[in-house]
Structures are given as C-alpha cells and as structure tokens.
C-alpha atoms as one frame of an Amber mdcrd trajectory, in Angstrom:
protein
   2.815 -19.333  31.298   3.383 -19.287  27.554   2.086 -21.968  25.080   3.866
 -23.568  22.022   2.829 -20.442  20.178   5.964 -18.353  22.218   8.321 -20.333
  19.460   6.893 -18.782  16.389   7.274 -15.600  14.466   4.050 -14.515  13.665
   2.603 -11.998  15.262  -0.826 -13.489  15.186   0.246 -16.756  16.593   2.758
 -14.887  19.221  -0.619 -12.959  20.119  -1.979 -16.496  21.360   1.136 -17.526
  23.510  -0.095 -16.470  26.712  -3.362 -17.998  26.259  -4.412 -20.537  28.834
  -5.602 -23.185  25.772  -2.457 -25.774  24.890  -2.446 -24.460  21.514   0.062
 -26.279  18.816   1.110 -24.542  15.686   0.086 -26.529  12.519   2.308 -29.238
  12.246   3.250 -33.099  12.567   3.407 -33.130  16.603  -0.335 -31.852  16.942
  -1.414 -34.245  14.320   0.757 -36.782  15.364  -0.556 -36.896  18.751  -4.245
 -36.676  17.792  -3.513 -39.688  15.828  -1.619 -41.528  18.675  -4.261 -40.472
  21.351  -7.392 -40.505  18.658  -8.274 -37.345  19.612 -10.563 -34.476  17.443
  -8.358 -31.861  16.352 -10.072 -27.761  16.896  -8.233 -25.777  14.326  -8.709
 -21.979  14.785  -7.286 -19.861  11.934  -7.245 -15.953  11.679  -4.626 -13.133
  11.234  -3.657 -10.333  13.103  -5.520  -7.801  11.726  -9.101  -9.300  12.138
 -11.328  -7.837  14.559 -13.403 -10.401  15.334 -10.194 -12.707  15.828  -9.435
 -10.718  18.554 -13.141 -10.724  20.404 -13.367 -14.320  20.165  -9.420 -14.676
  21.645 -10.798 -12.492  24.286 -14.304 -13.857  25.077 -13.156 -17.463  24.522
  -9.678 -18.297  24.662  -8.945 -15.889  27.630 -10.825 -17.783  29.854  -9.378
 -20.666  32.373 -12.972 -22.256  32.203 -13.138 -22.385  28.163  -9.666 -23.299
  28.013  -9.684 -25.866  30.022 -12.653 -27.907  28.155 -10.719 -27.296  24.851
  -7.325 -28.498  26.525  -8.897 -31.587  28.108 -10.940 -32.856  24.725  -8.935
 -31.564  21.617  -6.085 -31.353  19.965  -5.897 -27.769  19.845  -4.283 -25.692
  16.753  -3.575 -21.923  15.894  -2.641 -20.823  12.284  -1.894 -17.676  10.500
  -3.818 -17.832   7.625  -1.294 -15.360   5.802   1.202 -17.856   6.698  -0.445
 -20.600   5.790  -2.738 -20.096   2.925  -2.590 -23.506   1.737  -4.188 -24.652
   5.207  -6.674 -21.828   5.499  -8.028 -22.750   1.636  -8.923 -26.249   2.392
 -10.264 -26.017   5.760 -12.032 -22.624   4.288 -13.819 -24.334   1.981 -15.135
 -27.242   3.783 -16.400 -24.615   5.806 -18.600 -22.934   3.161 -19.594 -26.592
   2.081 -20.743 -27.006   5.813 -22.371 -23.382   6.209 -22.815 -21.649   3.095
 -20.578 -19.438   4.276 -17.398 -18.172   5.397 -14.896 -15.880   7.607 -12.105
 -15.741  10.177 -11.936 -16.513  12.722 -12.481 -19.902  11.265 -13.181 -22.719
  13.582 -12.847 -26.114  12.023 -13.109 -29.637  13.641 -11.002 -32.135  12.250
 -11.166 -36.151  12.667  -7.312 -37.086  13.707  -6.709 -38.086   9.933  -6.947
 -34.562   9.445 -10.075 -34.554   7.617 -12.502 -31.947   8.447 -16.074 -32.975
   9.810 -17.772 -29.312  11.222 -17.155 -25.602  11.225 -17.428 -22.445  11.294
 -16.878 -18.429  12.053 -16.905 -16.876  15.083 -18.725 -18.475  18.025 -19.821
 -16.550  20.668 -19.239 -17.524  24.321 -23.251 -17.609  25.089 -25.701 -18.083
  23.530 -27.518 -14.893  24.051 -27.148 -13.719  20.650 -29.347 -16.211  17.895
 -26.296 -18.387  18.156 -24.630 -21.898  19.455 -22.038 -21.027  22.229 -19.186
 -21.671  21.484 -18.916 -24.849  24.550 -22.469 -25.658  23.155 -20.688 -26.115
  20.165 -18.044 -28.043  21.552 -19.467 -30.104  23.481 -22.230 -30.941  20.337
 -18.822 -32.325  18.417 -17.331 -34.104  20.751 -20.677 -35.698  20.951 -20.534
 -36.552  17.348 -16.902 -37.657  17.405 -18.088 -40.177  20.119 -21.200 -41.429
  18.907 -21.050 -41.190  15.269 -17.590 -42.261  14.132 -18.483 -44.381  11.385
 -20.657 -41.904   9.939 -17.814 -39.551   9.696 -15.595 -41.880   8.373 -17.881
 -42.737   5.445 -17.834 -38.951   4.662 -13.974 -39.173   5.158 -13.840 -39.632
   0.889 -16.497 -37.361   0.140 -14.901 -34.047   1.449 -11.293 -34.885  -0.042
 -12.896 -35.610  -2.978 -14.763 -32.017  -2.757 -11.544 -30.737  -1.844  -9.449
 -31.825  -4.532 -12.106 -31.320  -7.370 -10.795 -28.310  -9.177  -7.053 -30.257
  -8.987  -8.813 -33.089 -11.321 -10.707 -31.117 -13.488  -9.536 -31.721 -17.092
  -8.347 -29.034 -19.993 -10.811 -27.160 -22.717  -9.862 -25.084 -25.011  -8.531
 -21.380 -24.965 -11.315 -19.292 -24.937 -11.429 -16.841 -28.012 -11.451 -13.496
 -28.502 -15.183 -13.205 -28.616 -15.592 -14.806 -25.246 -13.092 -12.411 -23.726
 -15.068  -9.449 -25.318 -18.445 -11.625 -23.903 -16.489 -11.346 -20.486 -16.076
  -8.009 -20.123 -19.577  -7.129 -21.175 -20.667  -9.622 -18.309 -18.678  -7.730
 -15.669 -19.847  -4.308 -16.822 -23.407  -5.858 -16.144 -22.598  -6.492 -12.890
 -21.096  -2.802 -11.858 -22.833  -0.068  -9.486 -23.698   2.415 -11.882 -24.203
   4.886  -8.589 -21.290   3.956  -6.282 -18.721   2.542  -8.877 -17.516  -1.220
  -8.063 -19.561  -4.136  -8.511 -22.228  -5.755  -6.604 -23.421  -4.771  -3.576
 -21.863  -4.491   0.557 -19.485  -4.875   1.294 -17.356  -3.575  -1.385 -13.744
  -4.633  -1.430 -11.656  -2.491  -3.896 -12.030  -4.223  -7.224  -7.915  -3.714
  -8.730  -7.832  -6.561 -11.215 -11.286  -5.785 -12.708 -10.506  -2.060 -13.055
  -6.627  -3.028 -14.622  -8.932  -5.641 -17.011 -10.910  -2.603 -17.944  -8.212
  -0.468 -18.852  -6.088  -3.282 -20.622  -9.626  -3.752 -22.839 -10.009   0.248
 -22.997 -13.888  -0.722 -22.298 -16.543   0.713 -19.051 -13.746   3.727 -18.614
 -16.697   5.287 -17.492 -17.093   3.022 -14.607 -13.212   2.803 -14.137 -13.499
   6.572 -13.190 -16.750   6.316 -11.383 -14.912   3.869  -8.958 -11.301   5.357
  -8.327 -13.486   8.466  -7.536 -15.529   7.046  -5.549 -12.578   5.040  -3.587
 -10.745   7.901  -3.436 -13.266  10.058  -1.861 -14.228   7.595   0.347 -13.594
   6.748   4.222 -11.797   3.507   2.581  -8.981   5.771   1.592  -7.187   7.256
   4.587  -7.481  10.776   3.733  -4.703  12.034   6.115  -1.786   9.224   5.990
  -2.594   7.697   2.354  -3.595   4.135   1.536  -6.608   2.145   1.486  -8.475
   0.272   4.155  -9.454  -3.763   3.336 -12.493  -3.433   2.433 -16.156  -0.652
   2.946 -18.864  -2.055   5.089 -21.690  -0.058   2.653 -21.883   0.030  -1.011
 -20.891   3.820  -0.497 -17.043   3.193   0.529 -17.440   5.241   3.586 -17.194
   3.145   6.500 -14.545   0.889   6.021 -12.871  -2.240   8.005 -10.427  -0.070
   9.002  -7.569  -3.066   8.723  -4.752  -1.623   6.078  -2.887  -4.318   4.077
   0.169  -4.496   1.874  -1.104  -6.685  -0.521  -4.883  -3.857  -1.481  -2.223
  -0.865  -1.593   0.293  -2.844  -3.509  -2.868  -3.382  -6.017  -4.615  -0.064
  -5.799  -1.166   1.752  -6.117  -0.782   0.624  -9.790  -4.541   0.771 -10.728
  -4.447   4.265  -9.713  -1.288   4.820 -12.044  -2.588   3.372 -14.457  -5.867
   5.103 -14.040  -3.539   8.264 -14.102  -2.021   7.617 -17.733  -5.671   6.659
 -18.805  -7.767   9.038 -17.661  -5.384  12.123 -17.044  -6.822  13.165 -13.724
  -4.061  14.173 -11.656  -5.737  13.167  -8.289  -5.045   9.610  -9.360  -1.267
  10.617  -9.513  -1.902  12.182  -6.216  -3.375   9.172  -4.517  -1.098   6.553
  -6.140   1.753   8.973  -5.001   0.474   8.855  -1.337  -0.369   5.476  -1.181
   3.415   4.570  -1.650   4.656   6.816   0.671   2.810   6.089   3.034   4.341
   2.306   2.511   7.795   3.406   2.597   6.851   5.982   5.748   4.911   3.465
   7.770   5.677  -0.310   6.180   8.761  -0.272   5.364  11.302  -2.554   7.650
  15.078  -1.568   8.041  16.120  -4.376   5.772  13.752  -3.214   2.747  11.237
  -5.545   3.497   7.576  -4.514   3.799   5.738  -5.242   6.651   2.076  -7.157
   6.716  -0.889  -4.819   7.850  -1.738  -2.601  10.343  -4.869  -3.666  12.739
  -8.427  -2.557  12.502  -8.587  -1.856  16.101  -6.378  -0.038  18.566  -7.421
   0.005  22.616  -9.744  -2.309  21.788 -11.926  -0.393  19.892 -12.687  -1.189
  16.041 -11.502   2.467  14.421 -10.369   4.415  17.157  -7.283   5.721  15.519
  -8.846   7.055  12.483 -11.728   9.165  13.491 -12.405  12.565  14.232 -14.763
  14.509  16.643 -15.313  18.186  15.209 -13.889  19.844  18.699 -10.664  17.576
  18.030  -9.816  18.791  14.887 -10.940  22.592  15.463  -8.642  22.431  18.140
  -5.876  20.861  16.175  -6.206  23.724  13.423  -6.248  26.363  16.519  -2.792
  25.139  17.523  -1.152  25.023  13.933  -1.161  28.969  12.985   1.940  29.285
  12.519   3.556  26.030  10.740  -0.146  26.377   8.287   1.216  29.795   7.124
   4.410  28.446   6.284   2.893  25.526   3.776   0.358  27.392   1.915  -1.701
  29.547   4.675  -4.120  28.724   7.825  -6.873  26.900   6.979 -10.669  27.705
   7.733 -11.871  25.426  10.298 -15.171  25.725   8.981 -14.332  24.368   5.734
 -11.803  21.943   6.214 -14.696  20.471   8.176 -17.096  20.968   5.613 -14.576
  19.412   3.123 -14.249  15.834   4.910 -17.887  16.158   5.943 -17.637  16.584
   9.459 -20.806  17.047  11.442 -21.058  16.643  15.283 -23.697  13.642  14.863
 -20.715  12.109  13.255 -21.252   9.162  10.501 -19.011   6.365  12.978 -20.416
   5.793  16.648 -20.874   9.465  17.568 -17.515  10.411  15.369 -16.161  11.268
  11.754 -14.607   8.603   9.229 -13.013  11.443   7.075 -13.788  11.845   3.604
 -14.383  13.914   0.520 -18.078  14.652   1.404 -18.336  16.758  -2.089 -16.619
  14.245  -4.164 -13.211  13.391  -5.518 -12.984  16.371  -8.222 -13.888  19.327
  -5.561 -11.708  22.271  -5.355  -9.698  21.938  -2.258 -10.008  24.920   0.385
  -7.444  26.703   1.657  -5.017  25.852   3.339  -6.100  21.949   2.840  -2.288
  20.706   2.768  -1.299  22.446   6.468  -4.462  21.269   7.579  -3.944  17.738
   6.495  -0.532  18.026   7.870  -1.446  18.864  11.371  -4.154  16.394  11.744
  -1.516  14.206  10.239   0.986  14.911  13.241  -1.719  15.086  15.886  -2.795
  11.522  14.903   0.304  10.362  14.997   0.320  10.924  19.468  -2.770   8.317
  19.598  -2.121   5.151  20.340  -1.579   3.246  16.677  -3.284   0.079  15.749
  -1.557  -3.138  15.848   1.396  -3.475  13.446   1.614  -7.116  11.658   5.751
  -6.868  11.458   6.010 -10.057   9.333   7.105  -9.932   5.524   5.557 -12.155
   3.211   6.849 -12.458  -0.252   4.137 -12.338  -2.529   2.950  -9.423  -0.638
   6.285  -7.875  -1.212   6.464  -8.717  -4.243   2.756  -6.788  -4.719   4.904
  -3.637  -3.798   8.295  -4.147  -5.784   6.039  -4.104  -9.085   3.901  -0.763
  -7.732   7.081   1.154  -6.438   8.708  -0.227  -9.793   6.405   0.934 -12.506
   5.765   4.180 -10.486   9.381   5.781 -10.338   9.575   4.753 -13.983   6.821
   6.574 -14.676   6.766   9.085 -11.946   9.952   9.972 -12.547  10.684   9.078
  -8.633  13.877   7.667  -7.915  13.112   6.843  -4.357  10.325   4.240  -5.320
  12.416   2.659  -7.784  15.513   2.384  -5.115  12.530   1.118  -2.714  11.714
  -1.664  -5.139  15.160  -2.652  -6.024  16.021  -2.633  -1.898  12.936  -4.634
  -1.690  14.118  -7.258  -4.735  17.343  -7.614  -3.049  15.723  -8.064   0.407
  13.427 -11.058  -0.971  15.730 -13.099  -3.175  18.364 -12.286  -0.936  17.196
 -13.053   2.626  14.186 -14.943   2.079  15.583 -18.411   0.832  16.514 -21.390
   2.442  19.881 -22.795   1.960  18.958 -24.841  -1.306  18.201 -21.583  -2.689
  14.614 -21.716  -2.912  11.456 -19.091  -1.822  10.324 -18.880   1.184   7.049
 -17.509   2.901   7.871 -15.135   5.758  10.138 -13.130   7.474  10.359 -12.287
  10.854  13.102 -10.875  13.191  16.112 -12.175  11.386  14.294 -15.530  10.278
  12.924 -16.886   7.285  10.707 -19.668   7.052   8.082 -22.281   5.990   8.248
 -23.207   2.127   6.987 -20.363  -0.455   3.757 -20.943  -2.541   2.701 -20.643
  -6.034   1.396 -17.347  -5.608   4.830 -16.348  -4.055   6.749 -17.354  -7.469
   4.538 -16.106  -9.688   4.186 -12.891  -8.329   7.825 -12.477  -8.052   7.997
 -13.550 -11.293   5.680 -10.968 -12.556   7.381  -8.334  -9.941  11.232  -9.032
 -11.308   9.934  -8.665 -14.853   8.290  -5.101 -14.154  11.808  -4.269 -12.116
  13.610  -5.215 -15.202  11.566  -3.189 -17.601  11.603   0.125 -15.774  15.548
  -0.188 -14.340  16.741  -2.260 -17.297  19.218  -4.323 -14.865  19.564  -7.814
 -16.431  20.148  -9.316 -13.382  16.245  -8.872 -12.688  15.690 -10.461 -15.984
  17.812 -13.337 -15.046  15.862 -14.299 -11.548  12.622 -13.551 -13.359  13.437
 -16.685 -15.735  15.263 -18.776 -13.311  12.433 -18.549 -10.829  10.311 -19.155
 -13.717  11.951 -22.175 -14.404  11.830 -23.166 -10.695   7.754 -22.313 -10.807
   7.045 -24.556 -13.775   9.767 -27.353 -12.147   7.808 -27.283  -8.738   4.446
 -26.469  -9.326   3.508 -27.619 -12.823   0.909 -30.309 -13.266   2.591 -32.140
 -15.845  -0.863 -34.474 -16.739  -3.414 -31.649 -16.770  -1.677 -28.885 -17.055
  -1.842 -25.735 -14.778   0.032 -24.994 -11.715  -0.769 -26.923  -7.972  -0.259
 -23.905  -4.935   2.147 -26.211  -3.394   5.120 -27.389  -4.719   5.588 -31.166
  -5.252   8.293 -31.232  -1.917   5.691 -29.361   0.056   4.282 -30.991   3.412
   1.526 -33.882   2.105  -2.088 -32.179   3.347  -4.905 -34.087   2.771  -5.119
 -32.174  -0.555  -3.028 -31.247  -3.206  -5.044 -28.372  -4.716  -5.011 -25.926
  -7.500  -6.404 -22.496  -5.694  -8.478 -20.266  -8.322  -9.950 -16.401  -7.823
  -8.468 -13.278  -8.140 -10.871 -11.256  -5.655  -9.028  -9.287  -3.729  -5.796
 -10.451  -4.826  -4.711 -12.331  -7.805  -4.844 -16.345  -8.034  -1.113 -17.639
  -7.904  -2.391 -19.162 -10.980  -3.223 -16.133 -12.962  -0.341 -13.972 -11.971
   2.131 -17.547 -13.031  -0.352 -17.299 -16.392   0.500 -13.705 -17.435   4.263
 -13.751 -16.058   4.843 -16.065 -18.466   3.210 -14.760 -21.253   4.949 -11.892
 -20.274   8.368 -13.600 -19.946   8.248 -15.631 -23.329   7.572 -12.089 -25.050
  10.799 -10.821 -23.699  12.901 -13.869 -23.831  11.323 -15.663 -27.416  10.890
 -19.034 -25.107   7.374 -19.771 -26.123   7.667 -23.271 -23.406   7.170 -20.584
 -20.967   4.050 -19.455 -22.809   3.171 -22.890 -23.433   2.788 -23.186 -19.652
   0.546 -20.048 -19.736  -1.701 -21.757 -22.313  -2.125 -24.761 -20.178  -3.600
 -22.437 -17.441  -5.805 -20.416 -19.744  -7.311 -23.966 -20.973  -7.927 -25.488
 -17.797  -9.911 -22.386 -16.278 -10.357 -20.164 -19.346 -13.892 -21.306 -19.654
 -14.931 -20.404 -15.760 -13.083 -17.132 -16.228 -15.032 -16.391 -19.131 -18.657
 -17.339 -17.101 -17.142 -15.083 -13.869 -14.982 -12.562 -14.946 -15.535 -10.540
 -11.730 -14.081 -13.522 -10.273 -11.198 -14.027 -12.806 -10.331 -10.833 -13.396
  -6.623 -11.927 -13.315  -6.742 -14.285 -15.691  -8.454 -12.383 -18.106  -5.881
  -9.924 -18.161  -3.366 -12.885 -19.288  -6.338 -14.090 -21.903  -6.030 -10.567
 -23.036  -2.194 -10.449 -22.987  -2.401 -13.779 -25.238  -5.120 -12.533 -27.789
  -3.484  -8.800 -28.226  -1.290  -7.801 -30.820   2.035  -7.547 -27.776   4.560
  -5.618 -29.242   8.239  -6.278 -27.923  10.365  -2.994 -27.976  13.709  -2.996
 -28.021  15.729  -0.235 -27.198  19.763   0.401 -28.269  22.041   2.766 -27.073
  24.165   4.510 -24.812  21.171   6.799 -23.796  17.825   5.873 -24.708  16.024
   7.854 -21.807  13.931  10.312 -24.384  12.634   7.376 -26.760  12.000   5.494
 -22.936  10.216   8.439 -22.036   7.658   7.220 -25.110   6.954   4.433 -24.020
   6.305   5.866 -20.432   3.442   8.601 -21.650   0.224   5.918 -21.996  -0.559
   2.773 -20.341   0.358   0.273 -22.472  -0.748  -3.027 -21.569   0.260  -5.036
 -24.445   4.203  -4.675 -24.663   7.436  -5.781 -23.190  10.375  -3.171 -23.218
  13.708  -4.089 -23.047  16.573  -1.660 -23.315  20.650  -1.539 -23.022  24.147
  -0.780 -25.208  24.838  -2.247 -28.981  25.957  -5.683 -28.734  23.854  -6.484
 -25.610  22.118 -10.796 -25.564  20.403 -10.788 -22.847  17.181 -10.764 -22.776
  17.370 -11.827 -26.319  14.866  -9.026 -27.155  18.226  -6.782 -27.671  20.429
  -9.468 -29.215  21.660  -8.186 -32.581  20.299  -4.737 -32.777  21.952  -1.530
 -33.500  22.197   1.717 -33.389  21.019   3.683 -36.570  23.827   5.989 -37.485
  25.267   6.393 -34.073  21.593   7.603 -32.838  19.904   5.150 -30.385  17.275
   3.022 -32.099  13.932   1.772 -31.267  12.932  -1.551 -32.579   9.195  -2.740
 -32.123   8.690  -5.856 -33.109   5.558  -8.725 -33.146   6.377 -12.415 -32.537
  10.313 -11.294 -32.717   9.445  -9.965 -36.356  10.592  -6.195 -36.425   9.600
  -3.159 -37.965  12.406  -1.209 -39.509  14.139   0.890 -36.335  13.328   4.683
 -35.374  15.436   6.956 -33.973  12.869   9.840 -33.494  10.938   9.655 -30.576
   7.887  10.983 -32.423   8.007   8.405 -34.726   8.290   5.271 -32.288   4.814
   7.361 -30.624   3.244   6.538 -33.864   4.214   3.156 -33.723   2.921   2.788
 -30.254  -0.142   4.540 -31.141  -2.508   1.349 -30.534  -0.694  -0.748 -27.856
C-alpha cells in the first residue's frame, strides 16, 4: 500500500512510496500535526543517487518491525535534498554542530516547532558494527523528548541562533587586490603536488578553483597536473564520457560511481577552458565527450536535462562500470569486423594494458577503467573501435538508476557549458542544445505569476526556485547571449536579474538570502555560502552581475555584486578553496574587463578573435549598425562599410578596428 510519497514527483521520494513507514513529504500537514499531537518529528533526507540512502531504505525502512516503531512515535518525513536544498542546509548543519560531521542519508530529530534537537548519518539496523542501532537510537530520543523537554526547549534559541548566524553577520570592506593575489597563493599551498587537486580523500573535482586559476593565469602547472590526472582517472568514464561525483582515494581511481549534471556541467567548461589555456587537445576531447554524453544519455524530449544517474545498479555499488579481463577480450573477439571499419581491430593485449586491466582487478575482483600510463600516452590501435564496442556491450547491462527530474540551476549548469562550447567548438548542436534547454526552463518551468521554479517532472513544475536557481540562470542567459548574440537572452538575463535582487536581496546588510522573501517561513532565513562542488547561489548572483552591469552600463546591478563581495569577501580571502566562486567575481571586479562591441552585418571573423584564448575578463556583445540593446552596441558603427570592433573600459572606447589582427592585439592581455 503506497504512502503520501506516491503524490510526488521525485524520484527519490517516489522510491519511498511503498515503504511500510507513514512517511509525509516536507510540508505544513506533517508539521501541523506534530504540533497538534506534540509529537517529535524524524526527518530523513537523501537523493536518489546515494548509495547508502538506499542500504539504510533497505535495512531500515523495509521492515514492518522498524516501521512500525517509527509510525507509532514520530512524525515521520522524507525529502529530496536536491529538491529541497533550503531544508537539507539547515537541518545539515545542525547536524555537523551535533556530530562534527556530516552526510546523507541524514537523520534529524526535530521538536514539533521544527527545531532540531539530534542527528545524524546513516544508522545501521544493529548494532554489530561500533554503532547505535538505528531503534537504539530511536528509542534513546524519544527518551529525551519525554524526559527532558525543558532542556530542549532552552536550547530551542541557541540552534536558530547558530542557524541564522551567517544571515546577521554585518559588511567589511572589499577585499583588495593584494588579498586576492594572498588568496590564490593560499590555495596553491593547499594543492597535491603528486595527484593534482587539493587536500587529501576523497577528492571531489575541484572546477571553480581550477577556472580561479586560469582567470588569475597562476599554478597552471597544477591546473594541468589535475585535468590530467581527472582525466586519466576511473572518475572519468572512459567509455561513455563524463565524470563520476567524486574519487574515494587521493589518486581519482575509484570513484563514487554516482554521475551528476551539475560536476559535468562544471568540468565541461573547465576542461574548455583548460583547452584554450593549455592547448592540449585531450581537454577538447574530454570536454567534447562529456557533452555528448549529456545530450546522448541526459537529455529529456522537451530539452530539459535530467538529474543523475545512480551509483549502484542490481544492488551493487559499480556494477555497471567495471570490467573483468575475459569480458572485454571477449567483447574485442566479437567486434572484427565493425573495428576494421573505424580505424582497424584492436590488440586485446593492449587495449588492456592501456586502461590497466589486470585479472586481480583494482574494484572487488574487477577493473574501474582508466588511463593506467597517464593522460598524454599514445593511444594503441584501434583504441576508438575498441572503445566503441565496449561502449555497445555496456550498454545490454542493466543501467543504474536514472534521477528523471530537471532542476533549474542544474540546467542552467549545462546551458552555459553547451553555450560557450559550440561558440567555441564551432558545434552547432551544443549551441541548439543550450538554446532548446533556455527555452525549456524559462518556458516550462514557471508558475503562472511568471516566476522560477525548482523542478520538473512528468509534465509538472513545482515548488518555488532558489537563489542559486536565478543566479545561475542569470549567469547561464548571459553566456547564451554572448556566444548566439540573440537579445532576447540578454533581456531575461536582466529581467531575472531584476527579479533576483527584488526577491532575494537583503536590503539592511546587503547580500542575497537563498530564499526569496514569499518563500515558505522555516525556522531560518539563511544566507548559504561555499562553492565546493558547486557554486554558492551567492557567488554565481555576485559575478552575474558584475557580469551584467559590464554589458548593460547599470552599475546598481554591480552595486549588488559589491554588497556580496563585502559581506563574505574577507572569509573568501582566509578559504579560497572554499570560495573559489567568489573569488572569480573578486577577480572579475579588480581586472581591467574590457566590453567589446561588435557592428555589422557579419562579424563572424573578428568573433572568431575573441573565441581563440580564454578570456576571462570581457563581455562581448555583437549585432547590425543602429542596434540599443544591450547598450554595449548603442551608437556604434561600421568603419567604412567594414564591420568594426569596439573595445572599450568602463564604456570608454578605444578607437574601432576593422582588422581582425588588430582587435588580437587589443585583446592581447584580457
């Protein structure tokens, strides 16, 4: 018999529905009726492609005996953390306040005010392992609920006041140029000199840091040292494209084999951009495969991009991606003939040699493929049939799980990769893909005010859109505008701008709250910081509109960006492998930026210019004589019927070029 969980679109939550516990999703009749009934609330938050979510749902939740205890005692509640980020932060961190540490599945107890009072991870369901059971657990709360109300009521203030701290904390000043330049020598300190990346296991993929690097044109060293070593690692699916969440060692071999939208979104344009740094063409190569393998694989019939794929698949962690050697010798066997027509049969012997495939295996008795000779070794023969077969063969197992939802920030992660690539790329499929997806988001994915909305699910959108879901559209529609030169792109980028600043903007101290002033009332209004793995909502609004008031000459918009920059400047400074993000806008803000207009009926060979290097510190606007909009192009010309390139600095111009060569020379240090 299904649950209240059969109602929702998540997959994660839909997952639960047949469960035997009475599980609620998070919202006013759970609370309500642990408030009416004074009961303890158990909130259990995950996703769909956590491992560990699904033992404990198995060992725990599966069980009549478990289920009943939690059904007769609590107030039981299931969220999506990717749903509900603004839920998973605050009950997240009480839990490292409680612990020291943290994780999903997260298991929080909550007083029927709401207010949490214990938590933690994953619980197992005996104690046979160094820890509580989960019922010993249990059972020790409701104990404490019982007997020591008052003592959690007095602690009632304490944790909201924890909770809200950062949403109080008071503006500095912009930090300088020399603490920026301080910052980056701090993060540099803190890289693996042998592995690439910084600090030790496990090693998530460190985009923003790298992209700071680049932007700063410092530790390129390290930059290469770590795409390399990504690339070549069992984090990078060596067969399909993309990247796995995270590596389990500091080495990036064995990796949690979950693949989201939001690392490859990241990693896509990092490798791009490591592409027009560095020159290596694997980087083109990877970036390349990485987006195919989103529009192959994540890509939903609307335009939308799906969520993540699973770690697991028949119930074992991996299964999908590994390799025995008999499995892919015989794989090669079979393939003689559609091998010689891509580029010739391939050795067996040293296409296993060349993803380091032993029969002790380096996974449980099997092979996580990888590049066991590094990322810059000549490829064998025959490497691209072989891939290819093992490719299709893969494709008969039984796939992980496929999180179907579409989130908009995440989607908005891929319209700016997809977008910058076919500009550069010269691929006209990933820049249809990104416009498809643009449309997708600001068309389907509102409510019938017009505003953002979270997810997307079978033919419904729902649940109000975050901070982090503006600003990354914002920063998204900006990039779409600059490589298609569609105004219309421009025009949401600024209206949603407007909408960002309206909604989230904390007009006292200045900054941006992650939920918008209409937004549910939580027991915490809160301003969410960190850009490890994925940008703050904060950052991304901080550079967007740094970005946007270069284009459009509104500096209010990168007044706003200011206001974020002094309220957190100083902690991004201390942690920049923590602020990574941010000190890309810091960067954006202390850099000479260079706006570049571009006039004419065809200005695709002085585009091309700007397309060659990885320029960081511009915004490019293009379109006829006599366009306004953005006002970048407002009263230019052409130059004797020849299109004309104008780079300017705070709207102050340079005289115009019409020979490619020339605006290169101009570009020379952007």
């Amino acid at each position: 018999m299904s649950n209240r969980l059969a109602a929702e679109t998540s997959p994660y939550l839909l997952q639960h529905a047949e469960n035997p516990v009475d599980w609620y999703p998070w919202g006013e009749a759970a609370l309500g009726r642990a408030r009416a009934e004074d009961l303890p609330i158990l909130l259990s938050v995950g996703y769909s492609a956590c491992h560990w979510c699904h033992v404990m749902e198995r060992e725990s939740f599966e069980d009549p005996d478990t289920a009943a205890f939690m059904n007769a005692n609590f107030v039981c509640i299931k969220v999506d953390r990717e749903e509900r980020p603004d839920v998973d932060a605050i009950y997240m961190e009480a839990v490292q306040a409680f612990t020291g540490q943290g994780g999903w599945p997260m298991t929080v107890f909550l007083d029927p005010d709401g207010i949490p009072f214990y938590g933690g991870t994953y619980f197992p369901p005996d104690d046979g392992r160094g820890m509580p059971s989960f019922r010993m657990v249990m059972e020790a709360v409701l104990e404490a609920f019982r007997g020591k109300r008052e003592e959690i009521r007095e602690r009632a203030a304490t944790t909201v006041g924890r909770l809200e701290a950062l949403s109080t904390l008071s503006p500095g000043g912009v930090p300088d140029r020399e603490s920026l330049t301080a910052a980056v020598t701090t993060l540099l300190s803190h890289a693996d000199p042998a592995n690439g990346g910084f600090g030790r296991a496990p090693k998530f993929p460190p985009a923003s840091s790298l992209e700071l690097l680049m932007s700063r044109g410092k530790g390129l060293d390290h930059v290469e040292r770590t795409l390399d070593a990504m690339l070549a690692g069992g984090i990078y699916d060596q067969l399909g494209g993309g990247f796995a969440r995270y590596a389990v060692d500091s080495a990036w071999l064995v990796p949690h084999f979950e693949k989201m939208l939001y690392d490859n979104g990241l990693l896509a344009r990092a490798y791009l951009h490591g592409y027009q740094v560095l020159g290596h063409a694997r980087y083109r190569r990877v970036c390349e495969e990485t987006l195919d393998w989103l529009l192959r694989e994540m890509r939903g019939p609307e335009g939308g991009f799906y969520s993540a794929y699973d770690a697991d698949s028949e119930g074992e962690e991996g299964k999908f991606y590994v390799w025995t050697p008999g499995e892919i010798r015989a794989v090669l066997a079979q393939d003689s003939a559609g091998a010689a027509a891509i580029g010739g049969r391939a050795d067996p012997d040293e296409i296993l040699a060349y993803f380091g495939v032993t029969e002790a295996g380096n996974f449980e008795g099997r092979n996580i493929l990888h590049l066991a000779a590094g990322a810059a070794a000549p490829h064998p023969a025959g490497l691209d049939a072989a891939r290819a077969a093992l490719l299709a063969a893969r494709a008969e197992r039984v796939p992980p799980g496929l999180d179907d939802k579409r989130l908009c920030s995440w989607n908005a992660l891929a319209i700016a990769a997809l977008a910058e690539a076919g500009a550069v790329l010269d691929r006209p499929d990933y820049l249809e893909a990104a416009t498809a997806c643009a449309e997708f988001v600001l068309g389907s994915m509102r409510d019938e005010d017009g505003r953002l909305l979270r997810t997307y699910k079978d033919g419904r959108a729902h649940l109000n859109a975050y901070l982090e879901d503006h600003a990354f559209m914002v920063e998204a529609l900006l990039v779409l505008y600059e490589t298609t030169f569609d105004r219309r792109w421009f025009a949401a980028a600024r209206a949603l701008a407007e909408t960002m600043v309206e909604r989230f903007g904390d007009e006292e101290r200045g900054g941006f709250f992650s939920t918008s002033a209409d937004h549910e009332q939580l027991i915490a209004r809160r301003k969410e910081v960190g850009d490890h793995p994925i940008p703050a909502g904060q950052s991304a609004a901080a550079l967007g509109l740094l970005r946007l008031a270069a284009l459009s000459g509104e500096m209010a918009f990168a007044d706003r960006a200011l206001g974020v920059l002094a309220l957190f400047g100083e902690p991004a400074v201390s942690h920049p492998d923590s602020f990574a993000h941010l000190l890309r806008a810091l960067d954006f803000h202390h850099a000479p930026t260079r706006e570049v207009a571009l006039v004419g009926a065809d200005t695709s060979a002085l585009e091309a210019v700007v397309r060659t290097a990885f320029r960081p510190h511009i915004v490019l606007a293009a379109g006829p004589a006599g366009a306004t909009e953005p006002p970048l192009l407002d009263a230019r010309t052409e130059i004797g019927g020849e299109p004309a390139a104008y780079v300017c600095e705070s709207f102050t111009c340079n005289l115009p070029v019409t020979d490619p060569a020339a605006l290169e020379r101009e570009l020379a240090d952007t």
